[in-house]
C-alpha positions as CSV (number, residue, x, y, z in Angstrom):
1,X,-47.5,-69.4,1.1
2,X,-46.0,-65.9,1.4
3,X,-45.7,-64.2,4.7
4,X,-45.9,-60.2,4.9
5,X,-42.7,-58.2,6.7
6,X,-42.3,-54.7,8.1
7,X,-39.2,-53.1,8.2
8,X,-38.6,-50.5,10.8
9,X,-37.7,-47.4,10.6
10,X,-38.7,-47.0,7.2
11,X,-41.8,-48.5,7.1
12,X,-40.8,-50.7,3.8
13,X,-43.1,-53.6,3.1
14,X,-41.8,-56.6,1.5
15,X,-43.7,-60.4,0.6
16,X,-41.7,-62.9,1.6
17,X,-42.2,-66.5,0.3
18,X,-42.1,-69.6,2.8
19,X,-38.6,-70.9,2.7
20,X,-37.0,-67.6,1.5
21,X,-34.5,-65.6,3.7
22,X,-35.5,-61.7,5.0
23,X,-32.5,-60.6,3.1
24,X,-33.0,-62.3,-0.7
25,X,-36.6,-61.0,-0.3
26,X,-35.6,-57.5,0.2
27,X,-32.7,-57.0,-2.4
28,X,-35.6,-58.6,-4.8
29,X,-37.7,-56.0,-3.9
30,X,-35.6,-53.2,-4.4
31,X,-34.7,-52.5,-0.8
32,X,-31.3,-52.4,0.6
33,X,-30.5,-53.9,3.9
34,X,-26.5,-54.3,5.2
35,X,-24.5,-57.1,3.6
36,X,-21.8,-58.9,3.0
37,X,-21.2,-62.5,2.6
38,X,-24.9,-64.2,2.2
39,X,-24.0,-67.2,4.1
40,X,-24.1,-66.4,7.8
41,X,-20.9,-65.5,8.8
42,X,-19.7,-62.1,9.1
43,X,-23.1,-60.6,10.6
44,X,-23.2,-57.4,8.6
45,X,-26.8,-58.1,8.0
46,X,-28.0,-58.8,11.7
47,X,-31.4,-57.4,12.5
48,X,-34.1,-57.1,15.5
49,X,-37.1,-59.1,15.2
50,X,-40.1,-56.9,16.8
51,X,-43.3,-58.8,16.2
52,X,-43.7,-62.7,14.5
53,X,-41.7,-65.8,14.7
54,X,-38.3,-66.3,12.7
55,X,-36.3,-69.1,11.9
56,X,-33.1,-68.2,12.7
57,X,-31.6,-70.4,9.8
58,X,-27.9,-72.1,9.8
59,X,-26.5,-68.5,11.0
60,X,-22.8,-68.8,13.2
61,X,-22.2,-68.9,16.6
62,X,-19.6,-66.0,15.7
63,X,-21.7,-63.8,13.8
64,X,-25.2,-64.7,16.0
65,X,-24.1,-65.4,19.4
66,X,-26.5,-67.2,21.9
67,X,-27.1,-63.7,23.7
68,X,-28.2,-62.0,20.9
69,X,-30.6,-64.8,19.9
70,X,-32.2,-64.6,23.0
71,X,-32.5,-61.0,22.3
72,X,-34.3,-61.0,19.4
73,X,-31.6,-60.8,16.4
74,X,-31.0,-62.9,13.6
75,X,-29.3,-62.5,10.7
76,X,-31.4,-61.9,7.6
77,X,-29.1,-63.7,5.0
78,X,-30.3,-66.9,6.7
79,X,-33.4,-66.2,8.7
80,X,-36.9,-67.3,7.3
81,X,-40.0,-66.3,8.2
82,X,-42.9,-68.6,10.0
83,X,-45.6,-65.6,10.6
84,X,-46.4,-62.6,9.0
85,X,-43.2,-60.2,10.8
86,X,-41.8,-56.3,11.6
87,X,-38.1,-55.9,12.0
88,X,-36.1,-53.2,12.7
89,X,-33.0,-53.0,10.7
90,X,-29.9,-50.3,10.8
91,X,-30.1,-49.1,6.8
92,X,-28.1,-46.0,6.5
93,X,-28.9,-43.5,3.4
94,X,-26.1,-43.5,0.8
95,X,-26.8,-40.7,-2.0
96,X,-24.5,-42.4,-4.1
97,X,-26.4,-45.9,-3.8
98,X,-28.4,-46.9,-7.1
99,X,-31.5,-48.8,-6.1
100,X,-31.0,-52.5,-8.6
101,X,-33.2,-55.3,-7.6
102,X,-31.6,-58.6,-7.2
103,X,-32.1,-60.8,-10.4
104,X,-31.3,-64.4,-11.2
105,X,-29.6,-64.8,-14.5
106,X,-28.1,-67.6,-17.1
107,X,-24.7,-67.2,-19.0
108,X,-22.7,-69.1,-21.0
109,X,-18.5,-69.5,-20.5
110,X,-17.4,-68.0,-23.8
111,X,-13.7,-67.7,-22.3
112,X,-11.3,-68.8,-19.9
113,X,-7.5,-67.3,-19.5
114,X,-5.1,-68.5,-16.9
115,X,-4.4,-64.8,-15.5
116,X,-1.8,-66.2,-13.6
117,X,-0.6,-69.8,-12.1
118,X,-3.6,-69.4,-9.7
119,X,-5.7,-67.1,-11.0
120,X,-8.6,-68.0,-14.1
121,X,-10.5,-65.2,-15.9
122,X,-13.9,-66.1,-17.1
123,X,-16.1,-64.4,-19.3
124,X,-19.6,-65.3,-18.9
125,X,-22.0,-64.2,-22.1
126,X,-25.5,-63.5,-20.4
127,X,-28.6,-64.8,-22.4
128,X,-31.7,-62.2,-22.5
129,X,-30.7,-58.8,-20.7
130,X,-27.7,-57.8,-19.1
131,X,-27.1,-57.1,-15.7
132,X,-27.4,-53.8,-14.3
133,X,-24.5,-53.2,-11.6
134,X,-22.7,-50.4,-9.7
135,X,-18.8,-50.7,-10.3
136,X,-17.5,-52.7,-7.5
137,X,-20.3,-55.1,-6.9
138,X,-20.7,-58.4,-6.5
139,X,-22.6,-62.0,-7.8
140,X,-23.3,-64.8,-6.0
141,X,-22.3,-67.5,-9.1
142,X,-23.7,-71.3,-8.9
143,X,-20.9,-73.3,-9.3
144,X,-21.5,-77.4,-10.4
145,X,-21.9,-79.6,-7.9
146,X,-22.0,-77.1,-4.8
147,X,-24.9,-76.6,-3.2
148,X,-23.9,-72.8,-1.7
149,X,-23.2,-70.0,-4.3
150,X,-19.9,-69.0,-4.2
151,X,-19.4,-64.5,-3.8
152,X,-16.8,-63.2,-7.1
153,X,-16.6,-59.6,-7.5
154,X,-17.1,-57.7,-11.2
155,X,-13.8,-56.9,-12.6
156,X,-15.9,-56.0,-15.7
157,X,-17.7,-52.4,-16.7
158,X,-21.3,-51.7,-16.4
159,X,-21.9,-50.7,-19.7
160,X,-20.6,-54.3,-20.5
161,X,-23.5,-55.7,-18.9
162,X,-24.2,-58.3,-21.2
163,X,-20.7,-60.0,-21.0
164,X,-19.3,-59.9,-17.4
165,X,-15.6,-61.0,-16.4
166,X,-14.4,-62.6,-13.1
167,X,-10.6,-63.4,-11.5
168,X,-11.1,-66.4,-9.8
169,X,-7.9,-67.5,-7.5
170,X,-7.5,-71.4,-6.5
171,X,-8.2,-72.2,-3.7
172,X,-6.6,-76.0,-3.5
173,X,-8.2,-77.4,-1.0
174,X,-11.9,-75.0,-1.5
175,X,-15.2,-77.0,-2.6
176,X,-15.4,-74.0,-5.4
177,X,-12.8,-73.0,-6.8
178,X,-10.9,-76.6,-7.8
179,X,-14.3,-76.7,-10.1
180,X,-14.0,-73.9,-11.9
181,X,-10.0,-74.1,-12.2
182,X,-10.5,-77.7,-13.4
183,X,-13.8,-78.9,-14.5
184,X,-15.5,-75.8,-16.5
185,X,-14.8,-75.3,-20.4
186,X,-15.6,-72.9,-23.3
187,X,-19.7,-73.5,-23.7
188,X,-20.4,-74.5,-20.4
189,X,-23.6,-73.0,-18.5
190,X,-23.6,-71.4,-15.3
191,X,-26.2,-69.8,-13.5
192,X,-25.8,-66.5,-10.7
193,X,-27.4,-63.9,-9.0
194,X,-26.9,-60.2,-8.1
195,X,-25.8,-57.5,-7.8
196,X,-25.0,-57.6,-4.3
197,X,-22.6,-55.2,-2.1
198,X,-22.3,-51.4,-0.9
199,X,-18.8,-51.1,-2.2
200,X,-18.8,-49.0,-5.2
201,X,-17.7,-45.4,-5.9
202,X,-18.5,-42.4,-4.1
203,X,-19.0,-40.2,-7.4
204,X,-20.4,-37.3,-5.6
205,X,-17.3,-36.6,-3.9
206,X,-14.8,-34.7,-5.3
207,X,-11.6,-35.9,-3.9
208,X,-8.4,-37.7,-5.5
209,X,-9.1,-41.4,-5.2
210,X,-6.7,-44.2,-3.4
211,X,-7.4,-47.9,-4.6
212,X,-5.7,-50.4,-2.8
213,X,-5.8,-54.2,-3.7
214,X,-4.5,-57.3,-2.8
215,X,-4.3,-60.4,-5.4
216,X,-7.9,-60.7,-6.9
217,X,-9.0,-57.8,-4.8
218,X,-8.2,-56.3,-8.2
219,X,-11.5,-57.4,-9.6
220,X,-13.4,-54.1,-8.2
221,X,-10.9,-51.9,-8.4
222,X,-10.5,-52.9,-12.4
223,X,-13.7,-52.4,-12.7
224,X,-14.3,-49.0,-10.8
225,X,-11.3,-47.6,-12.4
226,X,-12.7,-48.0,-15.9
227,X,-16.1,-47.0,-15.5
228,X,-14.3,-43.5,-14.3
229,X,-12.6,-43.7,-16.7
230,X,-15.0,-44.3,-19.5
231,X,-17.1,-42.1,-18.0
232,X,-14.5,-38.9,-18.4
233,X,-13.4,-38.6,-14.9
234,X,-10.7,-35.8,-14.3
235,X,-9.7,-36.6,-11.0
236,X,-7.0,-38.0,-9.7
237,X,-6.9,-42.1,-9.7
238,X,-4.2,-44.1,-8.0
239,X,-4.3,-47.8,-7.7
240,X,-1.6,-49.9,-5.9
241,X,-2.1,-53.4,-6.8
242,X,-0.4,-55.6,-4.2
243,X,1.1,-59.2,-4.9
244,X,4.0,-62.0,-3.2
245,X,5.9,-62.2,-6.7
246,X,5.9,-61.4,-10.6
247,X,4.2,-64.5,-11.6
248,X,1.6,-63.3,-9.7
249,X,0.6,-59.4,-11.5
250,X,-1.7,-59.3,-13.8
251,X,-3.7,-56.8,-16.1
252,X,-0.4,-55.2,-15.5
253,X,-0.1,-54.5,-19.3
254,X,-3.9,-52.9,-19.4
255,X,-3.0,-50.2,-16.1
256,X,0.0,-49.2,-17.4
257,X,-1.5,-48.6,-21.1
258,X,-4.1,-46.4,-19.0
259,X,-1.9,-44.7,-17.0
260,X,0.1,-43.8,-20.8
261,X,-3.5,-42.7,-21.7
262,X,-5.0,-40.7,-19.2
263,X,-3.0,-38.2,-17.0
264,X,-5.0,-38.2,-14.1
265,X,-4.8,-42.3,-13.9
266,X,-1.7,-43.7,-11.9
267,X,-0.8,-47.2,-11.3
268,X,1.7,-49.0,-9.0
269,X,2.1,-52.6,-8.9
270,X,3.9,-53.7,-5.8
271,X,6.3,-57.1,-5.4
272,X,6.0,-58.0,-1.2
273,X,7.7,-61.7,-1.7
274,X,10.2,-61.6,-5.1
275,X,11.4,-64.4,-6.0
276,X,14.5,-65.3,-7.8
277,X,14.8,-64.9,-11.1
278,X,12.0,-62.1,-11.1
279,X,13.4,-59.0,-13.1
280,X,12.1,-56.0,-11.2
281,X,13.0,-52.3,-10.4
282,X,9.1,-51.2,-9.4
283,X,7.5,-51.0,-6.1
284,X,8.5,-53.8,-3.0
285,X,7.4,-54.5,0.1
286,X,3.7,-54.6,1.2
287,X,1.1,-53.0,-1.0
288,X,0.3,-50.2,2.1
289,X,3.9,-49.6,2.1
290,X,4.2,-48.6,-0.9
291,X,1.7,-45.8,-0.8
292,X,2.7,-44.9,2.4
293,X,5.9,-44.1,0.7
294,X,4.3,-42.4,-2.4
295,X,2.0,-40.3,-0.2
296,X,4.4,-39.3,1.9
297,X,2.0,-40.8,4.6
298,X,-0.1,-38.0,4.5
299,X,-3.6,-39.3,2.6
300,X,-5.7,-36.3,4.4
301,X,-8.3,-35.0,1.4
302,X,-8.2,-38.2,-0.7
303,X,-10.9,-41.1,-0.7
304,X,-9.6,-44.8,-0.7
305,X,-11.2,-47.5,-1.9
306,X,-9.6,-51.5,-0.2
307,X,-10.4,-54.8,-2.0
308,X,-8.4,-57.2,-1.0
309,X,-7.4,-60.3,1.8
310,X,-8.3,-59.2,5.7
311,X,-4.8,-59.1,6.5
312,X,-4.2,-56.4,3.9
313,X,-7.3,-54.4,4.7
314,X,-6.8,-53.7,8.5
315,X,-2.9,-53.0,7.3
316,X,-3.9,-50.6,5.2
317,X,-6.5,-49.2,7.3
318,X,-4.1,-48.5,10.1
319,X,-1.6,-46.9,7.1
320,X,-4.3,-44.1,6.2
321,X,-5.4,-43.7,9.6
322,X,-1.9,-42.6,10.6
323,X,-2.0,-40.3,7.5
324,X,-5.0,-38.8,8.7
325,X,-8.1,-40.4,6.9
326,X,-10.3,-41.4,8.8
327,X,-14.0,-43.8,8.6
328,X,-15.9,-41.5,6.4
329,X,-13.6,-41.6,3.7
330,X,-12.3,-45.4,3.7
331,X,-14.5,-47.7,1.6
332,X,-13.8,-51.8,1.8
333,X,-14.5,-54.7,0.6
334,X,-13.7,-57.4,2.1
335,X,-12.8,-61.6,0.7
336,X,-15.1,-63.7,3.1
337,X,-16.9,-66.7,1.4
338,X,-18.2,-69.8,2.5
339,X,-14.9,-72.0,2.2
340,X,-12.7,-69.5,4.7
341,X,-12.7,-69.3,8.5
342,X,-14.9,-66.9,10.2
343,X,-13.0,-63.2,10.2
344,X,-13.5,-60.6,12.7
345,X,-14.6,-57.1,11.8
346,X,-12.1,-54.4,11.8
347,X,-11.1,-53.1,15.3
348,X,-10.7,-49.8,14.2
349,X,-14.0,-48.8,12.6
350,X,-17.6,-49.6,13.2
351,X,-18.7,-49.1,10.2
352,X,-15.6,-51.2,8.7
């Protein structure tokens, strides 16, 4: 049984099946509705219900709170549909967005690397076509023996869209993560879904860009950077990878080999926690610190681009801010998956 839904203002209509969520019908469809983490906690994709009956589903008590149940909302990662139904949902235009319907796909592991003592690259090898994906999006990857898809971000190209790459960091006492640290080998099938997420690059703007990441808040960056890159992008690029210690960089080798390559293409990997022993004369301190002190704090006429821990994003958020950049050119994505507490939105920005 499928059940028919409006969406307000635009008018969209969308089938929805019985027992699917507003929001996996829509991305299906090829209609873009706010998102972040699928699962019901951060409320990026809350919506007004109109006309029918909703389900709300296994949404928060932070991110749905009793008074705006009682209102109407739900969020549409969770909320199914028990009548035919018209929302009304805050979709903003984005010229710069690429319309890619939500697939399911099947891959095989053809590698696995230790990136660091926490940290495992995997290379999935899709079967039939590749995946179609903005730089900086997302999958939602079934992981054995876990019932809720876990959220990794591409650190690979789109024109390698037939063998995709993930930095997965362990998460010892996660339901995920010990899994895939532990349990998955060379050969081993995994099944996932995407793209998901609105952080990718801005390519109609012409300003220098600013990436900031934290640990494997690389993953997006990596993979933005070399789609710009590939695609013959003059403009000025600087990332500031942020880590505690040197056993914790990686791709180090690959950013600085670009950087030798390409003169607009800058890279600064920055040390907040050295430890001893650790043989160092780059960038310390935190990772907005550091280009805070490269920029002179003045970031006015640049875009920026923040991947990265929560912590680290409103840091750096309140760094460009005093620099003078403001929402409109500040891009983030944000770590928030199943396994971690229930994070605020930022403060500062409504839109962030």
């Amino acid at each position: 049984m499928a059940y028919q839904l409006t969406i307000e203002p635009t008018g969209d209509e969308v089938e929805v099946d019985e027992g699917q969520n507003i929001l996996d019908a829509c991305l299906r469809a090829g209609i873009w509705m706010p998102h972040a983490c699928c699962h019901g906690l951060c409320g990026s994709c809350k919506v007004e219900v109109l006309e029918g009956d909703v389900d709300v589903g296994d949404a928060s008590s932070f991110a749905l709170m009793d008074m705006e149940r009682e209102e109407g909302k739900v969020l549409a990662c969770c909320a199914t549909l028990d009548t035919d139904t018209v929302i009304e949902a805050d979709i903003d235009e984005d010229p710069d967005a690429r319309i890619i319907p939500v697939k399911d796909f099947e891959a095989e592991i053809v590698r696995l690397e230790n990136l660091t003592h926490d940290v495992k690259g995997i290379w999935l090898q899709l079967d039939g076509e590749s995946i179609d994906f903005q730089a900086g999006q997302y999958i939602n990857l079934q992981v054995p023996g876990v019932e809720v898809p876990r959220a990794f971000s591409l650190a690979s190209k789109p024109s390698d869209g037939k063998l995709i790459e993930l930095h997965i960091r362990l998460v010892p006492d996660g339901e995920a993560t010990p899994i895939i640290h532990n349990d998955l080998k060379v050969g081993d099938r995994l099944g996932f879904t995407g793209p998901y997420g609105r952080f990718f690059v801005r390519k109609s703007r012409n300003e220098p860009m600013i990436f900031i990441a934290g640990g494997t808040g690389l993953s997006s960056p990596k993979s933005m950077i070399l789609d710009l890159l590939e695609s013959g992008c003059t403009t000025q690029i600087t990332l500031f990878h942020g880590v505690r210690a040197k056993r914790d960089l990686y791709d180090d080798e690959l950013f600085n080999t670009l950087a030798d390559q390409h003169q607009n293409f800058t890279y600064y990997p920055v040390l907040s926690q050295m430890e001893a022993g650790d043989d160092w004369s780059g960038e310390t301190g935190f990772v907005h610190e550091a280009a805070q002190h490269h920029f002179g704090n003045g970031f006015s006429g640049n875009t920026a681009y923040l991947c990265g821990p929560p912590v680290m994003i409103e840091a750096a958020i309140r760094a460009l801010m005093q620099g003078r950049l403001f929402e409109n050119d500040i891009f983030t994505e944000r770590f928030l998956t199943k396994d971690e507490e229930n994070r605020k939105r930022s403060p500062v920005f409504k839109r962030l």
